[in-house]
C-alpha positions in Angstrom: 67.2 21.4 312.5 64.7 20.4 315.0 66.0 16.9 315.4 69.6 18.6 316.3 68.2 21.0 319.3 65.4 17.7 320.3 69.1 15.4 320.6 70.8 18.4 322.1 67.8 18.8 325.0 67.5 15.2 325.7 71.2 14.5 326.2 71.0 17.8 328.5 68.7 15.9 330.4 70.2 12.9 330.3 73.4 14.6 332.1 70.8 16.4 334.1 69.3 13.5 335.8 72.5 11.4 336.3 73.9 14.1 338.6 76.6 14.9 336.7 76.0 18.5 337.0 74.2 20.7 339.3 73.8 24.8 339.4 72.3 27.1 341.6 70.2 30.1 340.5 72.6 32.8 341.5 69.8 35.7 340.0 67.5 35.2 342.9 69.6 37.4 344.9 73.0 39.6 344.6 73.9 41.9 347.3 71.0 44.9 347.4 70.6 44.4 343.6 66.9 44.4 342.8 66.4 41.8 340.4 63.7 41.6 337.4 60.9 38.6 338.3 62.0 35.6 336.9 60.3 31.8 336.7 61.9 29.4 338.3 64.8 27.6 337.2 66.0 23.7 336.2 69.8 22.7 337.0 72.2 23.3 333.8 69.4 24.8 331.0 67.8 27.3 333.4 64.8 28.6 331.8 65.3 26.9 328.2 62.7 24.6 328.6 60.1 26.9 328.7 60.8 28.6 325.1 58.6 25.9 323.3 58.4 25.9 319.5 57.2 29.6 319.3 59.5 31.3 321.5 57.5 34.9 320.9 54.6 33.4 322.1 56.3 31.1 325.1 58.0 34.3 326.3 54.8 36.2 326.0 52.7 34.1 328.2 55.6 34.0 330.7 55.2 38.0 330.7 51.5 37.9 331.5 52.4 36.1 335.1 55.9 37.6 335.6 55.6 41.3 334.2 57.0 43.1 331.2 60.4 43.0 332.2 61.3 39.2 333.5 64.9 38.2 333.8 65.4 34.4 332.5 68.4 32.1 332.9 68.8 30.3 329.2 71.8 28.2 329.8 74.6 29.9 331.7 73.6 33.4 330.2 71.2 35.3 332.1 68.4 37.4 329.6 66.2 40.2 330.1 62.7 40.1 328.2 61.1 43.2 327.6 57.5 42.7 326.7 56.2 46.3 326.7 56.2 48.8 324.4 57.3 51.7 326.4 60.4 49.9 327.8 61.2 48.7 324.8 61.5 52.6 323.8 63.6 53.1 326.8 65.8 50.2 326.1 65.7 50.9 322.0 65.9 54.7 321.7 66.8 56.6 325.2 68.9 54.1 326.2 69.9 52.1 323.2 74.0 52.5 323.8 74.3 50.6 326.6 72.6 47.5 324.9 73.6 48.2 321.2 75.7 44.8 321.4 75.1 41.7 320.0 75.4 38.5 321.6 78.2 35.8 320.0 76.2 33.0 318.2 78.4 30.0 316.6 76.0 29.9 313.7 76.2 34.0 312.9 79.9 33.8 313.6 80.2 31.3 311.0 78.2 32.4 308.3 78.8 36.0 308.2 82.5 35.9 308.2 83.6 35.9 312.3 80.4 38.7 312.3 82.8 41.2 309.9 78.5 42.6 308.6 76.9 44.9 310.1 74.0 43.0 311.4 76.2 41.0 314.1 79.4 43.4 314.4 79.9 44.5 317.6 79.4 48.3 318.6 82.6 50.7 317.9 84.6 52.2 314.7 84.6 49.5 312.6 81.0 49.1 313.2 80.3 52.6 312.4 83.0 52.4 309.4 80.7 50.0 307.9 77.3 51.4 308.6 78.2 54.5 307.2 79.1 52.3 303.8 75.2 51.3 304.0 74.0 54.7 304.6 76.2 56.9 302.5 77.1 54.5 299.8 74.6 51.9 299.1 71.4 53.4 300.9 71.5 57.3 300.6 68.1 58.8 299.0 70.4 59.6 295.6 71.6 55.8 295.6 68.4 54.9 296.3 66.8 56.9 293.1 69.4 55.7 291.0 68.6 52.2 291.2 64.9 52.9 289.3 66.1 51.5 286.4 66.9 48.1 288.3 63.8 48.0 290.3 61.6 48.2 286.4 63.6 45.4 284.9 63.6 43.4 288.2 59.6 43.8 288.4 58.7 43.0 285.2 61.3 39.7 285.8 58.6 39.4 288.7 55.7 39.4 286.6 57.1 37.0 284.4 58.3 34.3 286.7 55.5 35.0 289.5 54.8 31.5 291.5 58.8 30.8 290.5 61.0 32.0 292.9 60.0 29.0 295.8 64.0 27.4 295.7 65.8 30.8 296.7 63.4 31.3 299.3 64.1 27.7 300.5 67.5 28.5 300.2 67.1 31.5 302.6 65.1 29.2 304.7 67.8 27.1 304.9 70.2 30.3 306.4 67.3 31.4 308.5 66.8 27.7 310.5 70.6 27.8 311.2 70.5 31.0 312.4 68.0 30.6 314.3 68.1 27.3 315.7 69.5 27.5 319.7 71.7 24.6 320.7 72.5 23.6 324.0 76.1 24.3 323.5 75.5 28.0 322.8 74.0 28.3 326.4 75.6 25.7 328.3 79.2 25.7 327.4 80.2 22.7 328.5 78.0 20.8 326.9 79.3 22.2 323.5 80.3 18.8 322.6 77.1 18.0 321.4 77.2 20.4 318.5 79.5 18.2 317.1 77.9 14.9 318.0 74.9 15.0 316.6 76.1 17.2 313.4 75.3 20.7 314.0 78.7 21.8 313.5 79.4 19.7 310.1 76.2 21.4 308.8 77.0 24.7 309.7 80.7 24.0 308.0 79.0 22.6 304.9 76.2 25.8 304.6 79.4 28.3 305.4 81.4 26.5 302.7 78.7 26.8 300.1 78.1 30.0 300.8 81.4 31.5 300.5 81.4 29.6 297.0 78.2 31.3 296.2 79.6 34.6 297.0 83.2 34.2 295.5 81.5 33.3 292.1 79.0 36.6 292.6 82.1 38.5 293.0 84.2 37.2 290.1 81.0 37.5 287.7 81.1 41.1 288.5 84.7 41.8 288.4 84.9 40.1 284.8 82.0 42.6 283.8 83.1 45.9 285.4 85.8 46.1 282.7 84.9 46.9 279.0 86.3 45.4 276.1 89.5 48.0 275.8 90.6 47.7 279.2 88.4 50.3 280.7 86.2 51.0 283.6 82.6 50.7 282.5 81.2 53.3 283.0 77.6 52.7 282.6 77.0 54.2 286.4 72.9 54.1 286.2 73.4 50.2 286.0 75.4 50.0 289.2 73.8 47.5 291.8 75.3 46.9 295.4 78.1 44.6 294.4 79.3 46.6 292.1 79.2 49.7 294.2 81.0 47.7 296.8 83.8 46.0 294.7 84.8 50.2 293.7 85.1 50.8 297.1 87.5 47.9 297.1 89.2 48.8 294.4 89.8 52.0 295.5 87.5 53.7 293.8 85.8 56.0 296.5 87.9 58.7 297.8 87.9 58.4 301.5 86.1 55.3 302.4 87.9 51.5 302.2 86.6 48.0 302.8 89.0 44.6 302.8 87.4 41.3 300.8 86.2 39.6 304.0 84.1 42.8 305.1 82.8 43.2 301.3 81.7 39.8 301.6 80.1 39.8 304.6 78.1 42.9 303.6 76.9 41.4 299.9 75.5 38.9 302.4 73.8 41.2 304.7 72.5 42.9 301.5 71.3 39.5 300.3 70.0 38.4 303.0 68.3 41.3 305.2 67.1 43.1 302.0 65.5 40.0 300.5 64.3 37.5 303.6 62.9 40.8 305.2 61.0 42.4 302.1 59.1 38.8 301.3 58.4 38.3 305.0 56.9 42.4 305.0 55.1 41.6 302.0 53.6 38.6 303.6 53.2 39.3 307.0 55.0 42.9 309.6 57.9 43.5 310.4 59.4 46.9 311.9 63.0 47.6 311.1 64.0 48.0 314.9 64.9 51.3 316.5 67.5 53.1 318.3 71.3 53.3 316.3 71.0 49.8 315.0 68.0 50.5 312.9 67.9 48.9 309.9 70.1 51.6 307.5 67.7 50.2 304.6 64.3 51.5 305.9 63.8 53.9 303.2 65.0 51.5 300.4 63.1 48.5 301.9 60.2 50.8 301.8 60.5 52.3 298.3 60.9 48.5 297.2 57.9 47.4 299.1 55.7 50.0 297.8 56.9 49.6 294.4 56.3 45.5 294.3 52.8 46.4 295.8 51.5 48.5 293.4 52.9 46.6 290.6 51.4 43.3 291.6 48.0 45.2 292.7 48.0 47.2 289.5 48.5 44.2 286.9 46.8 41.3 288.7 43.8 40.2 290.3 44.5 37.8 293.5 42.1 35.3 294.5 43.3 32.2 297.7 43.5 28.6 295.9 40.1 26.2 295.6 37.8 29.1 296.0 39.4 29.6 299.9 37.9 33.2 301.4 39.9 35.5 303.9 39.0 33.4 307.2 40.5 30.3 305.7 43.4 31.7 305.4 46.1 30.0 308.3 47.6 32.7 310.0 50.0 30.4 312.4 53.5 31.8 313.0 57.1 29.7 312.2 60.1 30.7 314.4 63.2 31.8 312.4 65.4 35.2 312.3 62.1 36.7 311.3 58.8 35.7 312.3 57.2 34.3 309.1 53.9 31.6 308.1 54.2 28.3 309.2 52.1 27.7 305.7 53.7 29.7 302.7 51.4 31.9 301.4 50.0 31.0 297.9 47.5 33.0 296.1 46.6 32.5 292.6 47.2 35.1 290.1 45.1 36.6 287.2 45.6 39.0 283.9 43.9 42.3 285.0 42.4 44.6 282.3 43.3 47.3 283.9 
């Protein structure tokens, strides 16, 4: 993905320099509007240049000349960056409605379904339809309890297959780099030509494609075993996961509450995604679950399952880093992506307690 935004940035420049197109930085001043600070500008990309290959820390450094709040130009689409955490509480919690919009990514758009999940939907009643799905259906404290049973088995499938499970999380890798990766069409729109030059778009096709597949056959699988040999419902309801608590809603099932195939779709894939990607990345390495109305509806499951997959793996084995490494060996370097993971996976090396 790196080669597609390094193509992307050097045709920019290319277009740049031949004076095809020039801008003006129209943020410096409108009217008596008191602007944020803000670094200075290049024609057409603004302030992209100055992201760098860790954004959190290029944006960072920028605050510690410019102030917490800086306003930056990526593209055509102006940006405020709040590097403090009392603004952020402001922004997040007091004020939280007036920014609990998402921008309009092409790689989101296409990968969760024209953003029908709840992660990207935009703010209003279908958005709150949905949320309260999470919260009431899939999420609440009883749902939660309920899924006990499946947390055991799913932990002891752990403990049996630990050091096995490196291909799904490539294969979340793979979601996470699309996601994240910030072409010069998304910012410039003119220039969204290039997307399909150098072959963003095809991959992002390809990846949506295989993903819908993914999910139709997830869907299917569960369908075929929700009905019981004579035709009935099954109605073994302490071994209901979040597909299958879905698809009844679909069906009909829930009195008062409705979701059409698209939406259930697109929320299997929140579920898959934002309540696996997340945990691993928590269990490796921080992350909060945002704040304000757009919290993460699955703080109190996430947490249940973290706690639970901690005490578990502390309780039955003894960790130790590879080739006798200690503690201050251990390479703590960032990777950018949807979340902020290791650049260098983390391996330990397990071992049989007693105990």
């Amino acid at each position: 993905m790196e080669e597609f935004q390094l193509f992307a940035f050097l045709v920019a420049l290319i277009v740049l320099f031949c004076g095809l197109y020039f801008t003006r930085n129209k943020l410096t001043s409108r009217g008596n509007i008191k602007l944020a600070p803000s670094p200075p500008t290049l024609p057409v990309i603004g302030n992209l240049h100055q992201l760098g290959h860790l954004p959190h820390r290029s944006l960072w450094e920028l605050s510690t000349k410019y102030g917490p709040i800086m306003l930056l130009k990526f593209g055509s689409k102006p940006t405020l960056v709040i590097s403090s955490a009392a603004i952020a509480k402001e922004i997040l919690k007091t004020h939280d409605l007036a920014f609990a919009n998402k921008p309009v990514m092409s790689a989101p758009k296409k990968i969760f379904y024209d953003l029908k999940d709840l992660v990207n939907l935009q703010y209003g009643e279908q958005w709150r339809k949905i949320r309260s799905i999470f919260v009431h259906e899939l999420l609440s404290s009883t749902r939660v309890k309920s899924f006990n049973t499946i947390r055991e088995e799913e932990i002891d499938l752990m403990h049996s297959e630990t050091g096995h499970g490196k291909i799904f999380l490539d294969k979340m890798d793979d979601a996470v780099a699309l996601l994240f990766n910030f072409t010069i069409g998304e910012f410039v729109p003119w220039l969204g030509w290039i997307n399909r030059l150098n072959g963003f778009n095809a991959c992002l096709d390809k990846y949506a494609r295989e993903l819908d597949e993914v999910l139709n056959a997830v869907i299917e699988d569960h369908m075929s075993r929700g009905t019981s040999s004579n035709g009935d419902e099954d109605d073994g309801k302490s071994k209901e996961n979040f597909v299958d608590i879905l698809l009844g809603i679909y069906k009909g099932n829930t009195p008062g509450v409705s979701i059409d195939l698209i939406s259930l779709k697109a929320v299997i894939l929140d579920a898959l995604g934002a309540g696996t990607e997340t945990s691993t990345t928590t269990l490796i390495w921080l992350i909060p679950f945002g704040a304000g109305r757009r919290i993460c509806p699955g703080l109190g499951f996430a947490a249940i399952s973290i706690e639970h997959t901690v005490a578990n793996l502390m309780q039955k084995f003894d960790w130790a880093l590879p080739h006798g490494a200690k503690g201050e060996d251990l390479d703590a370097t960032e990777r950018p992506g949807f979340t902020i993971g290791k650049k260098e996976p983390l391996i330990v090396v397990p071992t049989k307690s007693y105990f």
